[in-house]
N, C-alpha and C positions, 0 to 999 in steps of 0.2 A: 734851222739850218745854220751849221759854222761858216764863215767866211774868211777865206785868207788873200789876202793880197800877193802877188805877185813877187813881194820883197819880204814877206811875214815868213817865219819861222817859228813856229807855234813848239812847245813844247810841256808834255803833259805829265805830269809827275804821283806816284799813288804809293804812300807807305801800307803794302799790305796787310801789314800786321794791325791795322788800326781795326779791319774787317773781321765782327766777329758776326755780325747779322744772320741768318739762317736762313731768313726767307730770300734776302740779298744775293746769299750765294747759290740758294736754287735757280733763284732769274742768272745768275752768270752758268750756271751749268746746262740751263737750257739754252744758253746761243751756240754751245758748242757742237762744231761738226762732228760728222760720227769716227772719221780721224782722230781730232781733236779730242773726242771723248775717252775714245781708247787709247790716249799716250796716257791723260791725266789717272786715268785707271793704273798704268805700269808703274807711274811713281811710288815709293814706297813711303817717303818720309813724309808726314802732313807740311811742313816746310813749304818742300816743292809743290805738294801737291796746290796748297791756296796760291801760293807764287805763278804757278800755270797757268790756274783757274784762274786768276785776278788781270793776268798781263793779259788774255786773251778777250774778259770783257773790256777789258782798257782800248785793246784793238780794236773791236768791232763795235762798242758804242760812241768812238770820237772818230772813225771813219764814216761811221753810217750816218753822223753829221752832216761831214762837210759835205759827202754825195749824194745827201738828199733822201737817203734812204731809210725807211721809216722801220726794218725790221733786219736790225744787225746780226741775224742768224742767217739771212740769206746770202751776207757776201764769201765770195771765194776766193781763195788763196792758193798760190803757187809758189814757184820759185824761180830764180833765174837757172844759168846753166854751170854758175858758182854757186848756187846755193844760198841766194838774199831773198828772204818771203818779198811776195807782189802781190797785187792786188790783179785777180781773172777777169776786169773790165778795162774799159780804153777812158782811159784816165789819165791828166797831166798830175794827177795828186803822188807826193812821194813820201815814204814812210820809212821809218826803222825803229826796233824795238830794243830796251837794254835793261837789264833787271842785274841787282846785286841783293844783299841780305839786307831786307827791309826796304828796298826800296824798287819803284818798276819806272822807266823813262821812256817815252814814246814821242819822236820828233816828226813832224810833220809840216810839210812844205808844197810847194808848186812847184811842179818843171825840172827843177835841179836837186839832182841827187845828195841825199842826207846820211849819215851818219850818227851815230847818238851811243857813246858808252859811259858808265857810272859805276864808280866802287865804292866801296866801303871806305875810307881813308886810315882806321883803326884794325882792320885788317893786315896783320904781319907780312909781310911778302918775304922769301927768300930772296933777298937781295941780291945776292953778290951773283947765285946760280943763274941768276933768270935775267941780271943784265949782260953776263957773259954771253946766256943762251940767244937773248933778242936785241938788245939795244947794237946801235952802233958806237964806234969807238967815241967818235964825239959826245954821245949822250954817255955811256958807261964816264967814261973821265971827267965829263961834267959833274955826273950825280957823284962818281965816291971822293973827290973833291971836296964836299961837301960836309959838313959838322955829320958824324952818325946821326944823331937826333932825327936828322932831317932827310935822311936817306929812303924812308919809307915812305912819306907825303910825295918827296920828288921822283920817288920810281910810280906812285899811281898817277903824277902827274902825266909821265910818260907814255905810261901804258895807257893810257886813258886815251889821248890823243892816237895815238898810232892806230886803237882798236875803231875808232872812230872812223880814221882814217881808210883802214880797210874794206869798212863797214859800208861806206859812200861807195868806195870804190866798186863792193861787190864781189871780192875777190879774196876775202876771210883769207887765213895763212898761208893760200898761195903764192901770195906777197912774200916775198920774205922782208921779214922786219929789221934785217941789219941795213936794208939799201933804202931805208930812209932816215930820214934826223930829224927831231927837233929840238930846238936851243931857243934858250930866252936871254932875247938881249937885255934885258933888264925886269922889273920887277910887274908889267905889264904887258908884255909885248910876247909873240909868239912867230919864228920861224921855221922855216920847213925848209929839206932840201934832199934831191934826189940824189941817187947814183945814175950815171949813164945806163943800167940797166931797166930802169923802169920806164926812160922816155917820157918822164912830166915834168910839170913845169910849177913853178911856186904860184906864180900870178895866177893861176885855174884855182888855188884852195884858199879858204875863209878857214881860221878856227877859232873856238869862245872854248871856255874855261871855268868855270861856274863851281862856287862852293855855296851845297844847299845844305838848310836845316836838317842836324841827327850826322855832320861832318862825313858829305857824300861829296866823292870828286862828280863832276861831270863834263863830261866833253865832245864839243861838237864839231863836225866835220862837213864843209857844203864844197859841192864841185861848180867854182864859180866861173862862168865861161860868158858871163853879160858884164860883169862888173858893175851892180846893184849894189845901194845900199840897204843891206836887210835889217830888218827888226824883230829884235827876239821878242815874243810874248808868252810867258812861262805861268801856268797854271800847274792849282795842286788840289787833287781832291780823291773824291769816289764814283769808278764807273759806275754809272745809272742812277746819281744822286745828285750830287751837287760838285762843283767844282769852281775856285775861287783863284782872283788872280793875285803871283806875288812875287817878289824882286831879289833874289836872291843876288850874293856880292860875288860880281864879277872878276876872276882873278884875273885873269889876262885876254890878249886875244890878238889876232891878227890886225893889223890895218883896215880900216874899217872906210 
């Protein structure tokens, strides 16, 4: 059985592509529900298809940990009334899932709602389109500010955080992503801030900033309403095999 502290913020990490085993990925195709079966069936590209198939044993073999439960096919899943999978028992345990090319992230906590997104950092973004489309004016001016070079690291720095952000929230693009900001006051720090239309508040959020091996942004988002100090504890392996723990460099983060 896993155990998490109160203030732990565990996070699980799996390069899929490392999975070529066959008898491996029969044991991950027998946890899947018969939902679950039939999406991973519509996929067409083998890409997604192990991507699915991998992030789904990832889910249910490091939940069915921490809750004790000895057979990660039985648990079920739903969703809120935004559309953030949950867990169909009465559980203080909180989860979210986030997967890019090559890589699947799965953060996992107590009590207070999490967030968890990760990109590729090599990954080209349409810059100019997509900070006009989502950023607000302070982030757009901030990032093209900026040496070009550096324009594409600081837009997933971005997105990374906001998707996170929404992500905890539970409220995916219904948010609209110009009525928040985030700015770095310096080369480790991370702040946030609202427009009057959202009604939050900076002191409710935590966020970390994490650059992991294979140059993956990643970013975390907790809705802090105790004012704890949390500890990240960051594993990396294979659901249903082994998994090991390791420290990847923390770019930034909120006041801690």
């Amino acid at each position: 059985m896993l155990e998490a502290a109160r203030n732990d913020i565990d996070i699980w990490l799996v390069d899929y592509r490392q999975i070529e085993d066959s008898t491996l990925l029969e044991q991950y195709a027998q946890l899947l529900s018969v939902e679950e079966a039939a999406r991973h069936e519509r996929l067409i590209f083998t890409r997604h298809r192990l991507q699915f198939l991998v992030a789904r044993a990832l889910v249910r073999d490091v939940l069915a940990q921490y809750l004790d439960i000895e057979d990660p096919a039985s648990l079920e899943f739903g969703s809120s009334k935004h559309g953030k999978p949950e867990l169909l028992i009465e559980t203080t345990l909180q989860f979210n899932l986030s997967h890019t090319n090559g890589l699947i992230a799965l953060a996992v906590m107590q009590v207070d709602p999490v967030g968890i997104d990760v990109e590729y950092l090599s990954r080209q973004a349409d810059i100019k389109n997509l900070t006009e489309r989502y950023f607000s004016r302070d982030e757009a001016e901030a990032l093209l500010a900026l040496p070009v070079e550096q324009w594409n690291t600081r837009f997933y720095d971005l997105w990374t955080l906001k998707e996170a952000y929404l992500k905890a929230c539970g409220t995916g693009i219904r948010t609209p992503l110009q009525e928040f900001s985030f700015i770095f006051p310096d080369d480790s720090g991370i702040n946030v801030s609202f427009s009057p239309l959202l009604k939050d508040d900076p002191a409710l959020w935590k966020f970390w900033q994490l650059e992991t091996e294979g140059g993956f942004r990643l970013s975390l988002a907790v809705n802090d309403k105790s004012g704890i100090d949390y500890r990240l504890r960051i594993k990396q392996g294979i659901p249903l095999a082994a998994y090991s723990e390791i420290s990847p460099r923390l770019v930034r983060s909120t006041s801690i």
